[in-house]
ZAVOMI-760192 format. One record per atom (N, C-alpha, C): residue in three letters; atom name; z, x, y. Coordinates in steps of 0.2 Angstrom, whole numbers, plus 2048, in hexadecimal, padded with zeros to 3 digits. Each point is the difference from the previous one (the first is absolute). Layout:
BEGIN
+------+------+-----+-----+-----+
! code ! site !   Z !   X !   Y !
+------+------+-----+-----+-----+
!  ALA !   CA !   Z !   X !   Y !
...
+------+------+-----+-----+-----+
//
This chain:
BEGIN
+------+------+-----+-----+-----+
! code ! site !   Z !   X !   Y !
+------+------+-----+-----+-----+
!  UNK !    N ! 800 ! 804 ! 7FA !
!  UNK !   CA ! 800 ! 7FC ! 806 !
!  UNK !    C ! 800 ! 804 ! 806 !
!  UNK !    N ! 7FB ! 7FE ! 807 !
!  UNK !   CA ! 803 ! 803 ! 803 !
!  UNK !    C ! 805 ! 7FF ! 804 !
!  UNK !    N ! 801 ! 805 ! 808 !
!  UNK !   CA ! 805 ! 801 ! 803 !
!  UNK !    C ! 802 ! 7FD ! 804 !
!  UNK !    N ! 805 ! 7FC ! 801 !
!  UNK !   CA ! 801 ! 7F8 ! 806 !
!  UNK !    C ! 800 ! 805 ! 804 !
!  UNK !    N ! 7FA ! 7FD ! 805 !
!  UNK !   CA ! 7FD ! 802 ! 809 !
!  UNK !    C ! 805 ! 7FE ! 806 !
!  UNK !    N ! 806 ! 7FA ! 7FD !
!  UNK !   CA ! 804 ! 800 ! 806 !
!  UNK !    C ! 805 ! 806 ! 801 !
!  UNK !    N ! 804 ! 7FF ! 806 !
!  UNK !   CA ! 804 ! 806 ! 802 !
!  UNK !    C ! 805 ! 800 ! 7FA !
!  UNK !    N ! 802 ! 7FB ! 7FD !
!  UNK !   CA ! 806 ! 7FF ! 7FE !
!  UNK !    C ! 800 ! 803 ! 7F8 !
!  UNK !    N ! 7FB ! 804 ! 7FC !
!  UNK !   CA ! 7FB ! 803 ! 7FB !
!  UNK !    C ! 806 ! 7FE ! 7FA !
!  UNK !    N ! 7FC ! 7FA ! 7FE !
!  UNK !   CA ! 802 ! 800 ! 7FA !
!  UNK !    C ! 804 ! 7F8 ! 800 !
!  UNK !    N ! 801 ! 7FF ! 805 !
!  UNK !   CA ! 803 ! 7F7 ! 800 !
!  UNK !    C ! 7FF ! 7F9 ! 7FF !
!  UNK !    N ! 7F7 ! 802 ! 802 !
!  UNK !   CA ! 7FC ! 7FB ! 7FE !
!  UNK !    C ! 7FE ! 7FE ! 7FA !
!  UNK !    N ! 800 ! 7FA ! 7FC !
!  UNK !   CA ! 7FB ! 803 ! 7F9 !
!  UNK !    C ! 7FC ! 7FE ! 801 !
!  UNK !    N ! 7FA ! 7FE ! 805 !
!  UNK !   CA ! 7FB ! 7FF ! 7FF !
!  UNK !    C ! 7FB ! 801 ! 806 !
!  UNK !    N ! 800 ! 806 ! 802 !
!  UNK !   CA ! 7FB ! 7FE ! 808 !
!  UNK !    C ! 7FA ! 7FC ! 7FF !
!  UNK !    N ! 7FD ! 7FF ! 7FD !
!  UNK !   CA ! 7FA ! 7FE ! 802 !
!  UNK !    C ! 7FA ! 803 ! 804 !
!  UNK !    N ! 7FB ! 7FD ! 7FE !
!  UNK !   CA ! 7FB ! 804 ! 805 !
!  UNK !    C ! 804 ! 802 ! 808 !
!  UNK !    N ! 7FC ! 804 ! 802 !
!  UNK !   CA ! 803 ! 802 ! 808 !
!  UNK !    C ! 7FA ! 7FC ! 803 !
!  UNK !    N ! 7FF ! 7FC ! 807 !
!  UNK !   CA ! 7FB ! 7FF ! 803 !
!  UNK !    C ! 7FC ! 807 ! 804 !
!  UNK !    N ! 7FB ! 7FE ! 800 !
!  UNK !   CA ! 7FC ! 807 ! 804 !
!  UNK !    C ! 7FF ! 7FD ! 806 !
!  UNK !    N ! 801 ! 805 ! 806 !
!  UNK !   CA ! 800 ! 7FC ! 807 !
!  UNK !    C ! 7F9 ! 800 ! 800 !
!  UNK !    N ! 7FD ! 7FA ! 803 !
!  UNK !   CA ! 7F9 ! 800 ! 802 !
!  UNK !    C ! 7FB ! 7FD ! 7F9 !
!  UNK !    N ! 803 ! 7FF ! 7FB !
!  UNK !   CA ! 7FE ! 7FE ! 7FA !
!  UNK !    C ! 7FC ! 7F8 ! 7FF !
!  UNK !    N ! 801 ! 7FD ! 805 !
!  UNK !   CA ! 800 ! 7FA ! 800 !
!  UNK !    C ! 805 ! 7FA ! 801 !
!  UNK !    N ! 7FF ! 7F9 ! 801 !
!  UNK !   CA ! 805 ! 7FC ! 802 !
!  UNK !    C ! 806 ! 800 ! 7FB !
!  UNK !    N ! 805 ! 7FD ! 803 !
!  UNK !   CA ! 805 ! 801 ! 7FA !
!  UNK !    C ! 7FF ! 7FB ! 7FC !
!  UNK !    N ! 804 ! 7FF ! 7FA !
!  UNK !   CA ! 801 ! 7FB ! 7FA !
!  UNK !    C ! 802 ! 7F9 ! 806 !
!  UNK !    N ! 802 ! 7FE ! 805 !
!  UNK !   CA ! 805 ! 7FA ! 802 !
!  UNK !    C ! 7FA ! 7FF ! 806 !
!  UNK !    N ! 7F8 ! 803 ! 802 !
!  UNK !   CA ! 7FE ! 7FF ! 805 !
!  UNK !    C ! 7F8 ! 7F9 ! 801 !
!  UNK !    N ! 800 ! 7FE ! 806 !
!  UNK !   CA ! 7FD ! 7FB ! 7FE !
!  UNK !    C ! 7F7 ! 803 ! 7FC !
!  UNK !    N ! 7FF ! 7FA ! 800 !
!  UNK !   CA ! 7F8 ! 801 ! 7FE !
!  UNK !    C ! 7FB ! 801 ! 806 !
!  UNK !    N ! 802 ! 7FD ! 806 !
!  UNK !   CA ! 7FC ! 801 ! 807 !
!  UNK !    C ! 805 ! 7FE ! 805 !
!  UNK !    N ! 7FF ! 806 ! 805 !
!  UNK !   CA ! 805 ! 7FF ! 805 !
!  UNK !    C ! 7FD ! 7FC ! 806 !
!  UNK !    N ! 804 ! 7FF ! 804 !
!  UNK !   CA ! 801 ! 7FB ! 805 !
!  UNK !    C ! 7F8 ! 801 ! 802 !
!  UNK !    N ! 800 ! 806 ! 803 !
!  UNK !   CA ! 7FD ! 803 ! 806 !
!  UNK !    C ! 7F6 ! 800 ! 7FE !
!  UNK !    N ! 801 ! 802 ! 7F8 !
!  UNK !   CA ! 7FA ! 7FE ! 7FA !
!  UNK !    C ! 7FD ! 7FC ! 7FF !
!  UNK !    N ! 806 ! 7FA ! 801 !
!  UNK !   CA ! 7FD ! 7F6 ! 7FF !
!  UNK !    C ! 7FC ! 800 ! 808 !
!  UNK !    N ! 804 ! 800 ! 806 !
!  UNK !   CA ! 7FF ! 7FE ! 805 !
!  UNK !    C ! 7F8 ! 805 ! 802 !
!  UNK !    N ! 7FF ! 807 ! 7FF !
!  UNK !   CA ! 7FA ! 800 ! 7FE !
!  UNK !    C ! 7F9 ! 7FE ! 7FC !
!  UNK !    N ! 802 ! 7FE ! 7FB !
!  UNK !   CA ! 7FD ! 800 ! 7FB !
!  UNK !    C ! 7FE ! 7F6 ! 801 !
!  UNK !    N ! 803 ! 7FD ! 800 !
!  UNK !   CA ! 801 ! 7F8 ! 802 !
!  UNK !    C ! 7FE ! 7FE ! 804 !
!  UNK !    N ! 803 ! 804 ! 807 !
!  UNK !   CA ! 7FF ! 7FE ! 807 !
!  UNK !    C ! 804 ! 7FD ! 804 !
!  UNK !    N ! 803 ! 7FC ! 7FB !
!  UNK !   CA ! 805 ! 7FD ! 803 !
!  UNK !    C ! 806 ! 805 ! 804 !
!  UNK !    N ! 803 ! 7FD ! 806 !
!  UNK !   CA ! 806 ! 802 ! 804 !
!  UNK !    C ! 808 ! 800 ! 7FB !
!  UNK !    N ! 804 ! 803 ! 800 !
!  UNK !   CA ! 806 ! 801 ! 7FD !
!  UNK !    C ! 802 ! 7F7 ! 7FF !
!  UNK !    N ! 801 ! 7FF ! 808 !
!  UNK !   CA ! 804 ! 7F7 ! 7FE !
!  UNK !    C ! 7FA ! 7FD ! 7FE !
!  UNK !    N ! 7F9 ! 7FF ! 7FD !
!  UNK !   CA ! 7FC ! 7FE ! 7FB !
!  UNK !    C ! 802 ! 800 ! 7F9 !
!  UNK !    N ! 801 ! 806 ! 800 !
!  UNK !   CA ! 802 ! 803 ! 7F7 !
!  UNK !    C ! 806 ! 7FB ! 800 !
!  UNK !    N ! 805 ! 802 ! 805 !
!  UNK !   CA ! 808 ! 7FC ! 800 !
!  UNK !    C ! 7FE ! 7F9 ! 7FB !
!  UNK !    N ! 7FB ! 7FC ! 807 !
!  UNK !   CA ! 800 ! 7F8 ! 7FF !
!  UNK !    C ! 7FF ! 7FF ! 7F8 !
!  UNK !    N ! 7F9 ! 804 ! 7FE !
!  UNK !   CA ! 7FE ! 7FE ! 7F9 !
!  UNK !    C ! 807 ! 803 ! 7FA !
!  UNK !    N ! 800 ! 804 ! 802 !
!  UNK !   CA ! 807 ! 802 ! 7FC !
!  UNK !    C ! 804 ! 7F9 ! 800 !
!  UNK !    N ! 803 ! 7FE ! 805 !
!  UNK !   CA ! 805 ! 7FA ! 800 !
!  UNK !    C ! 7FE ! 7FA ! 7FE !
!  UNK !    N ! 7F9 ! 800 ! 800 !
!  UNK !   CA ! 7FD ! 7F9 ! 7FD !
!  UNK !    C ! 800 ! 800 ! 7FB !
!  UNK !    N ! 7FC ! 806 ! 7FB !
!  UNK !   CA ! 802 ! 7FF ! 7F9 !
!  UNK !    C ! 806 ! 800 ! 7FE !
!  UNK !    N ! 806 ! 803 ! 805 !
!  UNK !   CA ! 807 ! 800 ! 7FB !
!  UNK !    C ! 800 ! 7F8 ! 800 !
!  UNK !    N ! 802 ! 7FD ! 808 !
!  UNK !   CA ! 801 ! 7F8 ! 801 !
!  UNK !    C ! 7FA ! 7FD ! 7F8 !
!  UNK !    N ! 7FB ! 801 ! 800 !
!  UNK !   CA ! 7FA ! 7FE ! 7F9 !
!  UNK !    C ! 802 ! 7FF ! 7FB !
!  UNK !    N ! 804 ! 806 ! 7FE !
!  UNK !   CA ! 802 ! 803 ! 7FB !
!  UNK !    C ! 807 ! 7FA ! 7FE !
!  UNK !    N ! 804 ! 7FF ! 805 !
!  UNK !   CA ! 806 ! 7FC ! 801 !
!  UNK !    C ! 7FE ! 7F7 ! 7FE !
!  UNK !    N ! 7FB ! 7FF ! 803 !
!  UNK !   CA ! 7FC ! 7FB ! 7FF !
!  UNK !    C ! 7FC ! 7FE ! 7F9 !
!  UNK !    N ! 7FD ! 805 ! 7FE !
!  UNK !   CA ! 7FF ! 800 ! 7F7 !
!  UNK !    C ! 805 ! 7FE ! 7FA !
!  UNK !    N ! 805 ! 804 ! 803 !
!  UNK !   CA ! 805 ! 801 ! 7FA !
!  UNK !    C ! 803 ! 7F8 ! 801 !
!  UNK !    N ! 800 ! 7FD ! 806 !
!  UNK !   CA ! 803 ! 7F9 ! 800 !
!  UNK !    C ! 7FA ! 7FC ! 7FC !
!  UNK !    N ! 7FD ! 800 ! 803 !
!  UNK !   CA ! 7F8 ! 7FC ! 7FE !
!  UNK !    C ! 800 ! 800 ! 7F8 !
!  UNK !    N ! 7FF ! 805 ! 7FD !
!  UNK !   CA ! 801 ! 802 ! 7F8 !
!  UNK !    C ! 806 ! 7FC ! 7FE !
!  UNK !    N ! 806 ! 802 ! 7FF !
!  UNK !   CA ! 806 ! 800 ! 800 !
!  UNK !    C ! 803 ! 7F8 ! 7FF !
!  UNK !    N ! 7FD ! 7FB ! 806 !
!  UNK !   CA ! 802 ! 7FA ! 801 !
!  UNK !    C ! 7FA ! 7FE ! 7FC !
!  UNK !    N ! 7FB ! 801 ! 7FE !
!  UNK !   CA ! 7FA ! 7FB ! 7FE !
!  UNK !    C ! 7FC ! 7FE ! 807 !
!  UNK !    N ! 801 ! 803 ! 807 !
!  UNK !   CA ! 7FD ! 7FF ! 803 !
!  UNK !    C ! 7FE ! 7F9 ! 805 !
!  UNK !    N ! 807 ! 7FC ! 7FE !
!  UNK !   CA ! 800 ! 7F8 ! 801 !
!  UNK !    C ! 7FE ! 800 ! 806 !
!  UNK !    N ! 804 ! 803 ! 805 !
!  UNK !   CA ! 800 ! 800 ! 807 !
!  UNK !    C ! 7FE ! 804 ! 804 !
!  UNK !    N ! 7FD ! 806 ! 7FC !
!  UNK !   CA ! 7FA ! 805 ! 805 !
!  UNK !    C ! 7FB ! 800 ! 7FC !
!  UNK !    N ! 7FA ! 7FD ! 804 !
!  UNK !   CA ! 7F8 ! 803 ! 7FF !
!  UNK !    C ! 800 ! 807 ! 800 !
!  UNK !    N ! 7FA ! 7FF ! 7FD !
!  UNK !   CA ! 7FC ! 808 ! 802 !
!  UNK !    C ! 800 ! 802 ! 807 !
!  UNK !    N ! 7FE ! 7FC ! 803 !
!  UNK !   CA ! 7FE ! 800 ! 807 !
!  UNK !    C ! 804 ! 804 ! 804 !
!  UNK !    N ! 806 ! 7FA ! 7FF !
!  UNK !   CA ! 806 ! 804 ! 805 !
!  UNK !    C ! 803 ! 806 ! 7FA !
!  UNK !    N ! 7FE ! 801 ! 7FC !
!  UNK !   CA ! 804 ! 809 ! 7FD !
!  UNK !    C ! 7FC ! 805 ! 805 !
!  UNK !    N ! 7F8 ! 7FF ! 801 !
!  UNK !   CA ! 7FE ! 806 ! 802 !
!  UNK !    C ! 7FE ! 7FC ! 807 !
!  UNK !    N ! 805 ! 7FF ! 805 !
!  UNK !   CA ! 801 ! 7FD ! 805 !
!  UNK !    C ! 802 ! 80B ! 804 !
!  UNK !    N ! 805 ! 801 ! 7FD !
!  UNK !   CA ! 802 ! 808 ! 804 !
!  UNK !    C ! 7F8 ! 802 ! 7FF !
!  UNK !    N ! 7FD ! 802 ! 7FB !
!  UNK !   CA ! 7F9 ! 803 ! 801 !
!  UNK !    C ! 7FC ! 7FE ! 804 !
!  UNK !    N ! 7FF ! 7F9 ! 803 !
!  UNK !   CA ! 7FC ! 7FE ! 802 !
!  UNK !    C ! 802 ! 803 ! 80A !
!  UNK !    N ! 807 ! 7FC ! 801 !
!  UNK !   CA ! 804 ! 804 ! 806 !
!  UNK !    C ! 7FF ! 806 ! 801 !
!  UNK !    N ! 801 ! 806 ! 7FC !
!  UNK !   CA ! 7FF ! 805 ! 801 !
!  UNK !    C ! 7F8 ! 803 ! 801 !
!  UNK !    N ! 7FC ! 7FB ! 7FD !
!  UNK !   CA ! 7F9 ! 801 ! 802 !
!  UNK !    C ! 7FF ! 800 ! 807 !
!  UNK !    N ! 803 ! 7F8 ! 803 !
!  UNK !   CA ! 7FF ! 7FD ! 806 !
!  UNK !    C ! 803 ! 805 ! 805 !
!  UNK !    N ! 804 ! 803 ! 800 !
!  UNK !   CA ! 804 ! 805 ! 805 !
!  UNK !    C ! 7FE ! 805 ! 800 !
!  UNK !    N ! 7FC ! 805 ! 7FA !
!  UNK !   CA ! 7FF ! 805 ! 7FE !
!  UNK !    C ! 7F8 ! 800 ! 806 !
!  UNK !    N ! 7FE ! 7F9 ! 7FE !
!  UNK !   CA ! 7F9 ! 7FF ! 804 !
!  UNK !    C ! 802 ! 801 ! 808 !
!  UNK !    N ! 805 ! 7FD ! 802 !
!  UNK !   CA ! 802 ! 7FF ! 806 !
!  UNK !    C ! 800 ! 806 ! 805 !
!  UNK !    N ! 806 ! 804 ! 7FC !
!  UNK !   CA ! 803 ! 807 ! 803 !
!  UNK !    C ! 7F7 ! 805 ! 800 !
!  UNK !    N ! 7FD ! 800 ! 7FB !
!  UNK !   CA ! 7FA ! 805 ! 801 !
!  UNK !    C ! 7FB ! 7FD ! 806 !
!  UNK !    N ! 801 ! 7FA ! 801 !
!  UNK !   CA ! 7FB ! 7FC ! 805 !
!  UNK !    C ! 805 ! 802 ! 808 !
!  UNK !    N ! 805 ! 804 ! 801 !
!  UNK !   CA ! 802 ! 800 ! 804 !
!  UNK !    C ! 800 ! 806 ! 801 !
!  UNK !    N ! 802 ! 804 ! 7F9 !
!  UNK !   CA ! 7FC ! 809 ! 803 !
!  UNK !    C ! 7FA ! 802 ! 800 !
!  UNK !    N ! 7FD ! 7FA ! 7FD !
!  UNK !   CA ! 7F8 ! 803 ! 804 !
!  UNK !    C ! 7FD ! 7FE ! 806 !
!  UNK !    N ! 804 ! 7FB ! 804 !
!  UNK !   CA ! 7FF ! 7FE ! 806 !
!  UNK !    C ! 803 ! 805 ! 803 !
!  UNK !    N ! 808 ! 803 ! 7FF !
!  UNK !   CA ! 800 ! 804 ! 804 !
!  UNK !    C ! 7FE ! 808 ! 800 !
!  UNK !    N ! 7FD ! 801 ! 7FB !
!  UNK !   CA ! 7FB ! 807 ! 800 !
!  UNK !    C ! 7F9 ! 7FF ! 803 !
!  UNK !    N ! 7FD ! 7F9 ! 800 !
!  UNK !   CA ! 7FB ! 7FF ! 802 !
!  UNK !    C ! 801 ! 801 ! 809 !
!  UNK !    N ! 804 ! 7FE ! 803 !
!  UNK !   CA ! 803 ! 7FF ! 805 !
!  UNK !    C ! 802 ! 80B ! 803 !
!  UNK !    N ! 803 ! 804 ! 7FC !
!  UNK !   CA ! 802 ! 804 ! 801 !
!  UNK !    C ! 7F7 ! 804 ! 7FF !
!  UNK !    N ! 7FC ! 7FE ! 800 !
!  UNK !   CA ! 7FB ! 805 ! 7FE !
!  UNK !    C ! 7FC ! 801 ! 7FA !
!  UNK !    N ! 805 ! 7FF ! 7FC !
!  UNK !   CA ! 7FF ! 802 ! 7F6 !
!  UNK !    C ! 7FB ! 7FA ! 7FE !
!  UNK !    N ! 7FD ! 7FF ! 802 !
!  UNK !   CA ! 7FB ! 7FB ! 7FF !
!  UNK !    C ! 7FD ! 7FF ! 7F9 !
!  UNK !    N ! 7FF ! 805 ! 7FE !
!  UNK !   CA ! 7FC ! 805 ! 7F7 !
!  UNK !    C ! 805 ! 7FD ! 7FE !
!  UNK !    N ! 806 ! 804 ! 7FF !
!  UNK !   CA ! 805 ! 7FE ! 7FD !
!  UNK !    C ! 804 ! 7FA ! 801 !
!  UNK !    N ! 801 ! 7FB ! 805 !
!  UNK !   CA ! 800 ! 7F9 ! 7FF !
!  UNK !    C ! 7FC ! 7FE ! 7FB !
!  UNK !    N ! 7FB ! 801 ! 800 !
!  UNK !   CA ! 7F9 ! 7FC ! 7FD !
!  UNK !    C ! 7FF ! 801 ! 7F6 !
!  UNK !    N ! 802 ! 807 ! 800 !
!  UNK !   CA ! 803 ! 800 ! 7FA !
!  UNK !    C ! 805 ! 7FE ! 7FC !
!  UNK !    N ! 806 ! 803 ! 804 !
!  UNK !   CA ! 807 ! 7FC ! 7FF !
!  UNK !    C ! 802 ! 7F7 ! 7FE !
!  UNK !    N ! 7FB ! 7FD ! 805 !
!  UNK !   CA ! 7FE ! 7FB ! 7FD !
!  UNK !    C ! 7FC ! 7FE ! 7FB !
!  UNK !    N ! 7FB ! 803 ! 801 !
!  UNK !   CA ! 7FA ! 7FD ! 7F7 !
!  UNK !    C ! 805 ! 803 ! 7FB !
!  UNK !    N ! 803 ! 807 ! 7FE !
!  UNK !   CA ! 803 ! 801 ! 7FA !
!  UNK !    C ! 805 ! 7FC ! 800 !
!  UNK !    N ! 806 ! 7FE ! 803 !
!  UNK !   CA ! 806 ! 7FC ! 7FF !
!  UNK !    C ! 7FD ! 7F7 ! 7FE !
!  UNK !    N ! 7FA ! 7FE ! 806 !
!  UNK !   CA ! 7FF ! 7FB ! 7FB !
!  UNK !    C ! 7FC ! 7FF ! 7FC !
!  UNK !    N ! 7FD ! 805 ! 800 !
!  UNK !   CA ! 7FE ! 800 ! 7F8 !
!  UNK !    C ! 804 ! 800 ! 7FA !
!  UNK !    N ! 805 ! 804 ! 7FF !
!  UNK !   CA ! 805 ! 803 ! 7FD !
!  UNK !    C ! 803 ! 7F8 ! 7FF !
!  UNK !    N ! 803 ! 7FD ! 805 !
!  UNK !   CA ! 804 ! 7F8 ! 800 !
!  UNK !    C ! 7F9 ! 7FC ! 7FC !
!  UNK !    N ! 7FB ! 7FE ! 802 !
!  UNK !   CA ! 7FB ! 7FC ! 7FE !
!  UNK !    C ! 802 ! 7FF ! 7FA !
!  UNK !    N ! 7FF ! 807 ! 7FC !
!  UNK !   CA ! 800 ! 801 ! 7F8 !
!  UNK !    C ! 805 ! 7FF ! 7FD !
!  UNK !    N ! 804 ! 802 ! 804 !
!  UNK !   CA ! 808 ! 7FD ! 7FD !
!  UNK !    C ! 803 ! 7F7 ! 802 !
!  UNK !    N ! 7FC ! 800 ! 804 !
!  UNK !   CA ! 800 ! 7F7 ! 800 !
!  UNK !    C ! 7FB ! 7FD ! 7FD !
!  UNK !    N ! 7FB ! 802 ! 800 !
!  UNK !   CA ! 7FB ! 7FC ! 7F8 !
!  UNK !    C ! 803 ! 801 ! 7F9 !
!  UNK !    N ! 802 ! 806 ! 7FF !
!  UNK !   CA ! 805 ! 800 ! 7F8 !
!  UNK !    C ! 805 ! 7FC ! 801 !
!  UNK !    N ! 806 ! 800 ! 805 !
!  UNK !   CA ! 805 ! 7FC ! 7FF !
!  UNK !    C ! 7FF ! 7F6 ! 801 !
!  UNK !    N ! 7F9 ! 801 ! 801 !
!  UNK !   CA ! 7FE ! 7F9 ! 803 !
!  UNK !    C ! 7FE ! 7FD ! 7F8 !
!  UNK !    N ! 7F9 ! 804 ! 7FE !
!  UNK !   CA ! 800 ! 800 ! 7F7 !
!  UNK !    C ! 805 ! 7FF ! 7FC !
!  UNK !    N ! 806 ! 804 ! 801 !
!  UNK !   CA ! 805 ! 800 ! 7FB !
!  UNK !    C ! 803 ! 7FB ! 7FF !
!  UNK !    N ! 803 ! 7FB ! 806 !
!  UNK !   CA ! 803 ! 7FC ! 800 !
!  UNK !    C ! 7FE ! 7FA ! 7FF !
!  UNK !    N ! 7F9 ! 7FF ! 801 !
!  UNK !   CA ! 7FB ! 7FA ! 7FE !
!  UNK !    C ! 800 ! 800 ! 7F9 !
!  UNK !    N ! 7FE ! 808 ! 7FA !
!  UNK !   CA ! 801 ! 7FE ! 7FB !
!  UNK !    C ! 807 ! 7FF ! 7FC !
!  UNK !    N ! 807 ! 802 ! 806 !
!  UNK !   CA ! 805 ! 7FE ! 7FB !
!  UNK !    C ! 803 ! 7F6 ! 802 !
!  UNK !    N ! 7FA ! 7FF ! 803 !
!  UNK !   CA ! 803 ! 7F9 ! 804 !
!  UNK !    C ! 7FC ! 7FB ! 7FE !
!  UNK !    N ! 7F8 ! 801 ! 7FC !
!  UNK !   CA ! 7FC ! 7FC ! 7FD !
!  UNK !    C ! 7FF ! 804 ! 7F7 !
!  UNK !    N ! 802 ! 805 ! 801 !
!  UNK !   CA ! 7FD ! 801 ! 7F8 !
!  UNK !    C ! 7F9 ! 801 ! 7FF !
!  UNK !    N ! 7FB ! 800 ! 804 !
!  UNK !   CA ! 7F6 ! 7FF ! 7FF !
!  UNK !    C ! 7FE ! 804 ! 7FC !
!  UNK !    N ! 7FC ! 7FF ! 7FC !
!  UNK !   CA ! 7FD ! 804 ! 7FB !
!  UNK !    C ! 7F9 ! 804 ! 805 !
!  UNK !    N ! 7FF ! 7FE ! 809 !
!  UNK !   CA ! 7FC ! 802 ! 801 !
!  UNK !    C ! 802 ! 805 ! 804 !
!  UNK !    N ! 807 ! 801 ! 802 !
!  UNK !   CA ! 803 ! 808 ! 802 !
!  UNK !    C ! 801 ! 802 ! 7FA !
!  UNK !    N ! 7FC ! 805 ! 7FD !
!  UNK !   CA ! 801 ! 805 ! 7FC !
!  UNK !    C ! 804 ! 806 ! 804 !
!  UNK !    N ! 804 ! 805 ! 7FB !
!  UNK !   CA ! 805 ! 807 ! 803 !
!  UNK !    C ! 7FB ! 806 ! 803 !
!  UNK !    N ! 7FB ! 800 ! 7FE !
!  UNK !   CA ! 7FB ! 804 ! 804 !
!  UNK !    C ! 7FC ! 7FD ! 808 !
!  UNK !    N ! 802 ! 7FC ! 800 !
!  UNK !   CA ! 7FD ! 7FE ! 805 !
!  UNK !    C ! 803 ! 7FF ! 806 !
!  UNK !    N ! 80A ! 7FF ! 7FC !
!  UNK !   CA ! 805 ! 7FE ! 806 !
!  UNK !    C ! 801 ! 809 ! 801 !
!  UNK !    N ! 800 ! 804 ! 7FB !
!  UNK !   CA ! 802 ! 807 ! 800 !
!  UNK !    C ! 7F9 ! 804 ! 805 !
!  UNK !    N ! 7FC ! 7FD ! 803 !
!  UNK !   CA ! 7FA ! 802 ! 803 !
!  UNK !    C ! 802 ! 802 ! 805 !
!  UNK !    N ! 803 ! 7FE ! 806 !
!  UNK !   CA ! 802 ! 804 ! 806 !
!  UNK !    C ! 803 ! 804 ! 7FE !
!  UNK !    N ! 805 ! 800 ! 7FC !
!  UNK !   CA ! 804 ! 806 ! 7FE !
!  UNK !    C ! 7FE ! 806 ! 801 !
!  UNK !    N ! 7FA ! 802 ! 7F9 !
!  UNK !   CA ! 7FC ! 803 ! 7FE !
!  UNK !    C ! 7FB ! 804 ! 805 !
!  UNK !    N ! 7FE ! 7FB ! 808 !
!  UNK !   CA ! 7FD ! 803 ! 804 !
!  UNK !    C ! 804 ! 803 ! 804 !
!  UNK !    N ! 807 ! 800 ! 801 !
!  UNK !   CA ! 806 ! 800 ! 805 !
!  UNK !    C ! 801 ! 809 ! 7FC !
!  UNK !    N ! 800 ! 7FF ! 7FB !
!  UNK !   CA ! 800 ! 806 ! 7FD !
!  UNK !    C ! 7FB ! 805 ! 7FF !
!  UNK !    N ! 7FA ! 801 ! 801 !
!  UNK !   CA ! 7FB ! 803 ! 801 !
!  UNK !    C ! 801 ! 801 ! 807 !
!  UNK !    N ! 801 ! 7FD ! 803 !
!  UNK !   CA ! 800 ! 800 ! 809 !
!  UNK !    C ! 805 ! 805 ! 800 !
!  UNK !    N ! 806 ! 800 ! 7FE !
!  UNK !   CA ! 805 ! 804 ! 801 !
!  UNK !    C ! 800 ! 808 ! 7FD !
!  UNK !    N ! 7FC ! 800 ! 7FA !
!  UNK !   CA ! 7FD ! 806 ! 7FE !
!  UNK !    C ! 7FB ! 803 ! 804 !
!  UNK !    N ! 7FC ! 7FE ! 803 !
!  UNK !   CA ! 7FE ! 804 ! 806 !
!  UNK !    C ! 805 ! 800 ! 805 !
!  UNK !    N ! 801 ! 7FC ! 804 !
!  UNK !   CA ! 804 ! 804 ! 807 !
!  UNK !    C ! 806 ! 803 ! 7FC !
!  UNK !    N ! 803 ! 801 ! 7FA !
!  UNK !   CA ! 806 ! 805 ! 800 !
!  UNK !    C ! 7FA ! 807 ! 7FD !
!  UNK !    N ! 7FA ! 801 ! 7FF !
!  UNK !   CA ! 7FE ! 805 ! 800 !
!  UNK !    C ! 7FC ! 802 ! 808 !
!  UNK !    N ! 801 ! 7FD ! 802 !
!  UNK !   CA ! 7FD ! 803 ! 808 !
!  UNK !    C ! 804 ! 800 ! 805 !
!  UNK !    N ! 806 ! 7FF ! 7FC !
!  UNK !   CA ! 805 ! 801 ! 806 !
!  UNK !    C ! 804 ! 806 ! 7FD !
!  UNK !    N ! 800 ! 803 ! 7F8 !
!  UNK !   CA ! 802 ! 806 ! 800 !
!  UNK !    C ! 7FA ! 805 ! 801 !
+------+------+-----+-----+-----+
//
């Protein structure tokens, strides 16, 4: 065996690997940081905030909906938080591009805007799909089809996080 590397030589039974500085993320680190999403997305820090809250409040909404058999929540009202945080998400970017328009940044107002609501679009036509098939059951939304903005939202995303590294 080898030699315990702490000062205390010989106290430890088990050091474990040593971290290497500079090695990479640690074991407890996220998968993308704050500063990564808000590039890569587009979206402003209290953006990321709202949708983050929305799913939690979603999340809090399903479990009742499941859970009771659903008596007294539709589908509708469960992704009611999605919906609001579309509607505000849309709001807040329509107000920073009015004021970078206003400031000069005109390109970038112009942008700013097509990405963010295109980005909401696609995420409002899947959550609009989804909830029509769990609220009629239709044989003629198929899972391909309600998963289709997704898939484009996705592709979209693979490019701008490569052109933005």
């Amino acid at each position: 065996p080898a030699a315990c590397p702490c000062p205390r030589a010989g106290l430890c039974a088990d050091p474990g690997p040593r971290p290497v500085p500079g090695a990479g993320p640690s074991p407890g680190a996220m998968l993308f940081s704050l500063r990564e999403l808000v590039q890569w997305l587009g979206f402003a820090t209290f953006e990321i905030f709202l949708h983050v809250l929305a799913l939690l409040v979603f999340s809090v909404l399903l479990v009742l909906k499941v859970d009771n058999g659903g008596a007294e929540l539709s589908w509708w009202k469960v992704f009611i938080p999605f919906f609001a945080a579309d509607g505000l998400s849309t709001y807040f970017t329509t107000i920073v591009s009015v004021r970078l328009f206003q400031d000069g940044e005109k390109r970038l107002a112009v942008l700013r805007l097509f990405w963010i609501l295109t980005i909401l679009s696609l995420k409002f036509v899947f959550e609009m799909l989804l909830c029509q098939k769990l609220v009629e059951q239709t044989r003629e939304l198929w899972y391909g089809l309600i998963m289709s903005p997704i898939f484009i939202l996705l592709q979209l995303l693979m490019i701008r996080a490569c052109r933005v590294n």
